[in-house]
N, C-alpha and C positions, 0 to 999 in steps of 0.2 A: 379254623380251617388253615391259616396260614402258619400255626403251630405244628400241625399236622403236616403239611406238605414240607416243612424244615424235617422233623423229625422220621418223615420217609428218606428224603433225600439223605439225612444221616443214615439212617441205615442200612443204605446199600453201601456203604465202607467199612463193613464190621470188618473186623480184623479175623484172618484164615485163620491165628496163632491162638485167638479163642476159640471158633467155634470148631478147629479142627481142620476145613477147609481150604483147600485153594480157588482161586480166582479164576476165570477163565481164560487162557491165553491170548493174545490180541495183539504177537510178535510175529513178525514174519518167519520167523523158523519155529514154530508150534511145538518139533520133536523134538527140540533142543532144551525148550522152556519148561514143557512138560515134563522131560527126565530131571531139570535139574530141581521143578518145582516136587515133582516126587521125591527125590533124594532126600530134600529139606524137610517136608510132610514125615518122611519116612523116620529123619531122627530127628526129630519134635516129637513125636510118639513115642519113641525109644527114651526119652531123657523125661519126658512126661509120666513114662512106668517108672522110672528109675524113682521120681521125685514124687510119686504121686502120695506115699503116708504125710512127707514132712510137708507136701500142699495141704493134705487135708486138714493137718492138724493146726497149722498155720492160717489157713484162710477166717477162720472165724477173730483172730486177733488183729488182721489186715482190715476185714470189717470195722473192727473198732478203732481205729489207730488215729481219728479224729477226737474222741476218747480220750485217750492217755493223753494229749495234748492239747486239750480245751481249744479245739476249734472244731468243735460239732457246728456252729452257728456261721463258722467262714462259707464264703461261695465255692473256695474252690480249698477246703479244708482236708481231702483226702489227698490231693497233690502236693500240696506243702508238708502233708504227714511224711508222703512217700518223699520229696527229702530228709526232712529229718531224719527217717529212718533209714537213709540209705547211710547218711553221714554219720548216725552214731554207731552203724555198726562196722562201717569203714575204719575209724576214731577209734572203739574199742577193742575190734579181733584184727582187722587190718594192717590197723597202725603199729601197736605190741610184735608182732611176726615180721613187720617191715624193720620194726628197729632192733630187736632180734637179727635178724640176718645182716643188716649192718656192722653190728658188733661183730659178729663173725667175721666178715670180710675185712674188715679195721685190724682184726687179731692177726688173720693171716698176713696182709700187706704189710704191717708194719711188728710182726713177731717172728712169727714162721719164717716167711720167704725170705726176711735178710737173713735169720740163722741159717737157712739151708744155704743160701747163695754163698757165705761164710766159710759153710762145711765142704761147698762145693773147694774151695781154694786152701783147701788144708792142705799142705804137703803128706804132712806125715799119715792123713787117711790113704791117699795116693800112692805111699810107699811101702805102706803095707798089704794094698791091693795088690801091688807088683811082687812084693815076695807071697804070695798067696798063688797069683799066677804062675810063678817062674817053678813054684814047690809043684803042681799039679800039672806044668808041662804047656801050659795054653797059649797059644797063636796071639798075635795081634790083636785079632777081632775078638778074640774069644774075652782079651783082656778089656776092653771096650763095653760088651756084652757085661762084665761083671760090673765095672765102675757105674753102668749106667744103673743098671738092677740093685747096688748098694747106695748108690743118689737118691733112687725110688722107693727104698726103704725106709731109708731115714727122713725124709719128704714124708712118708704117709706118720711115722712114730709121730715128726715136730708136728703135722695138723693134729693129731688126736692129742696128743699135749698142751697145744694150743686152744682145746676143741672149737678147731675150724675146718673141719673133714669138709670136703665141696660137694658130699652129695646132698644130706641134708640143706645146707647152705642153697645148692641150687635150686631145690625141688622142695622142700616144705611150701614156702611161700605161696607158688601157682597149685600147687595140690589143696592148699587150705581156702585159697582167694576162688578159685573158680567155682567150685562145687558152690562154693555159699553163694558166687553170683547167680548162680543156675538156680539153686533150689530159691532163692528169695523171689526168681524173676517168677518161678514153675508156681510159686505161691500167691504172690497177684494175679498171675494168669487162673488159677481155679477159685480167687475170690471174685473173677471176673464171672465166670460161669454158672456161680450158684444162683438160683433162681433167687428174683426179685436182689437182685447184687446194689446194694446203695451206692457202689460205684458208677453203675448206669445211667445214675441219675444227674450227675454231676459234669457241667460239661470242660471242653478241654481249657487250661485256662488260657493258653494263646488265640483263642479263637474268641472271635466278634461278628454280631450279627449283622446284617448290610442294614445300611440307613433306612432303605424303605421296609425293610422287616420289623427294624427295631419301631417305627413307629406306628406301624402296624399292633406292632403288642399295647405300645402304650395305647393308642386308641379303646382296645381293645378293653384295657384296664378301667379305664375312664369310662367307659359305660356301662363295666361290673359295677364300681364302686361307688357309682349315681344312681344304683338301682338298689344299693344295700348291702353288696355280698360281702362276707364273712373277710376282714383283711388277710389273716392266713389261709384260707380255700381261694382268695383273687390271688397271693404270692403264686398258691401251687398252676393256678391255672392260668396263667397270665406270664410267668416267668419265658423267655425266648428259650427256644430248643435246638439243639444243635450236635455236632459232635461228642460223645460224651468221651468217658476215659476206657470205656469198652470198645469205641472206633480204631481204624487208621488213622493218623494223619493224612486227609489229603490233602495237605498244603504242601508237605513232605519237610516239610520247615526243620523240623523234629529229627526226621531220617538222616539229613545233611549235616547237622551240627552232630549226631552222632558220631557219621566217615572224620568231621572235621575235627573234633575233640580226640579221637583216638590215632589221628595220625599225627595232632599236633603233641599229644604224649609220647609214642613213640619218638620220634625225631629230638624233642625235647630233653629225653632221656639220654639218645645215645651222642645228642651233643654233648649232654651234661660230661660223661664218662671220656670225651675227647676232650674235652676242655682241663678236667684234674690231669690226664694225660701227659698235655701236652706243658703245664704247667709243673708237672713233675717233671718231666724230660728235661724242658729248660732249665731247672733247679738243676740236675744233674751236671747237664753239660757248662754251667757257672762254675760248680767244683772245681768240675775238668780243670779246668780254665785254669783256676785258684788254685790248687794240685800242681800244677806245671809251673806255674809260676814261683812258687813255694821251692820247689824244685829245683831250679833254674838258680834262684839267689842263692841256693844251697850249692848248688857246684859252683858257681862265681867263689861265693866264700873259701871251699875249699879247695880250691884247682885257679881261682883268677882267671879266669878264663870264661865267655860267655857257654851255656849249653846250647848245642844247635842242632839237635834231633828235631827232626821231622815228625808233628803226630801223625800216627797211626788212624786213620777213620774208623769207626766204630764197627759200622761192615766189613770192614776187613780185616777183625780179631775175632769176629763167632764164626763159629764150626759151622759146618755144611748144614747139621742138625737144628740146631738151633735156628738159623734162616729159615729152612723148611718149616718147622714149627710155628715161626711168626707169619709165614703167610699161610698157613691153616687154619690159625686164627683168625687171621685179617679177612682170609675165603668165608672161615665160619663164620662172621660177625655181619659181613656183607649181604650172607642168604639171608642169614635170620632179620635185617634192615627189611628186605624184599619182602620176605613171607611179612612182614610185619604191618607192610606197605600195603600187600596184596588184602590181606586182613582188613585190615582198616576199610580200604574199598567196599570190601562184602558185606561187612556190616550196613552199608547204608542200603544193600538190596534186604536185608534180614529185616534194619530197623523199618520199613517199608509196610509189613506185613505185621510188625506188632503195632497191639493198641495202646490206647496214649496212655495210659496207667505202667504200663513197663516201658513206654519210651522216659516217661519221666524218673522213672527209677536208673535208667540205666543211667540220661543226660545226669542224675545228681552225682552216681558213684563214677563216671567216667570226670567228672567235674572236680571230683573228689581228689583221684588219682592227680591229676594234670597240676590240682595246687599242690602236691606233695612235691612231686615231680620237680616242679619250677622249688620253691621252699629248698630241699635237696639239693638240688644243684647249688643254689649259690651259697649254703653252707657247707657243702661240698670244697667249691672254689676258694673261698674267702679259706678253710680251714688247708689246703694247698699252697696257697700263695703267704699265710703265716711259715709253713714248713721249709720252704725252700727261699724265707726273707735270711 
């Protein structure tokens, strides 16, 4: 009986995200909850049809994936599967496209863009733009409009030369990484749903049963197995019940560490990119430094005399364009922190609603990301702070 009343009380927490379901609102603004709980409903369904061949086709190898990796006999041997399996195919298709895209942007920073930055300071490209102008009659602007359009030219030839084009580069990546998080999640989720699912039976592994339950069970045991019964029929019937990996968390334990892990990636990330940044910059402005001094003994040598120009600030040699530029960037990099941020939050209302068999897939692959992340950055840094010793 007290197996029983556990395993009720489990299952008034199944998860909306299996059985299709939402919950019933119990927010004081009910219009607010319910539209956005239907929105959510609405494209869950929609990514559900999207992913429903490669769940089917998937779900029977989810079933076994305790299997492939000889822990059919663990407790909680399908949740250790669902890391593993998050990590080797992070590890395999992931990782290859992450290091992939790396090499690209390596090719660009340090190929391309100084050749272009090079070409930008040619005279003699510049002198021929201007007789090119002067031959066709064109204004100021007009001669502006061309230089800029011949920059942009040559910019696009040195990336495909380079093959570091930025659309690929931007966009393979999140185009190959999502879909596979979607359809891997869409495919636990319909190994959840198939009848008599051996997921169900397995409960969550963060979870424990309160003191007076658990000795309730062993009592229980102890006067099966003073009466005879069958030690594997006392396992099945004797064992505590509780949340399984077909539930919600509701501890929310699960839900939290998802907002936390993915906002501590974020942040982590765009530290990472501020930190090579700002480690280049100051490599730069050392040269400077080194540059003018070099400089300096050089007109002593030839003139005896010290040089005593004034530098120039850095802001106050780029063009109007150019400034503008840098703070569209710095505007764009800012939203996308935000939305990133905002993100992060919503996850923890999503992860809420899933059951622990996809929280634990997610916490592996977000777990995943975060050590690359960290890993990256400081080979990142250390390979910076060589470049500019």
């Amino acid at each position: 009986s007290t197996s029983a009343s556990a395993s009720a009380s489990a299952s008034t927490s199944t998860s909306p995200l299996v059985d299709g379901s939402t919950a019933a609102s119990t927010s004081a603004s009910p219009s607010l909850t319910d539209s956005a709980s239907s929105a959510i409903t609405s494209l869950f369904d929609t990514l559900a049809t999207v992913f429903e061949p490669f769940s089917r086709f998937a779900s029977p190898y989810i079933h076994d994936l305790p299997h492939y990796f000889h822990l059919e006999h663990h407790p909680h041997g399908y949740a250790i599967s669902l890391v593993i399996l998050a990590f080797l195919v992070r590890g395999t298709i992931s990782l290859p496209v992450h290091l992939w895209m790396r090499a690209r942007v390596r090719r660009l920073t340090e190929l391309a863009v100084p050749e272009w930055e090079r070409i930008q300071k040619d005279e003699d490209l510049h002198k021929s733009i201007i007789r090119r102008c002067r031959q066709k009659g064109l204004s100021h602007q007009q001669y502006q409009n061309e230089v800029e359009r011949e920059l942009l030219a040559i910019r696009e030839s040195l990336f495909k030369k380079y093959h570091c084009t930025l659309g690929p580069t931007k966009w393979v990546p999140p185009l190959l990484n999502i879909p596979l998080f979607l359809a891997l999640s869409f495919a636990i989720r319909q190994s959840l749903l198939t009848p008599d699912s051996p997921l169900l039976r397995e409960i969550l592994p963060w979870w424990s049963a309160p003191e007076h339950l658990s000795q309730s069970f062993e009592t229980s045991a102890a006067m099966l197995r003073d009466r005879g019964l069958d030690p594997e029929a006392l396992q099945k019937l004797s064992r505590p019940m509780g949340p399984t990996l077909g539930d919600k968390d509701g501890s929310n334990v699960a839900p939290l560490a998802v907002g936390l892990l993915t906002f501590l990636n974020l942040e982590l990330a765009t530290k990472g990119r501020e930190t090579v940044q700002r480690i280049i910059r100051l490599g730069k402005v050392q040269q400077d430094q080194i540059d003018e001094q070099s400089a300096s003994v050089a007109h002593r040598a030839n003139y005896g005399e010290k040089r005593t120009r004034t530098p120039i600030p850095l802001e106050k040699i780029k063009s109007d364009e150019e400034i503008e530029r840098e703070e569209r960037k710095k505007g764009g990099v800012q939203r996308w922190a935000a939305i990133g941020r905002g993100l992060s939050i919503a996850s923890v209302t999503l992860a809420t609603q899933a059951p622990g068999a996809i929280l634990i897939y997610w916490l592996s692959s977000i777990s995943y990301t975060l050590t690359q992340t960290i890993a990256f950055n400081l080979l990142d840094a250390r390979t910076a702070r060589r470049k500019v010793a």
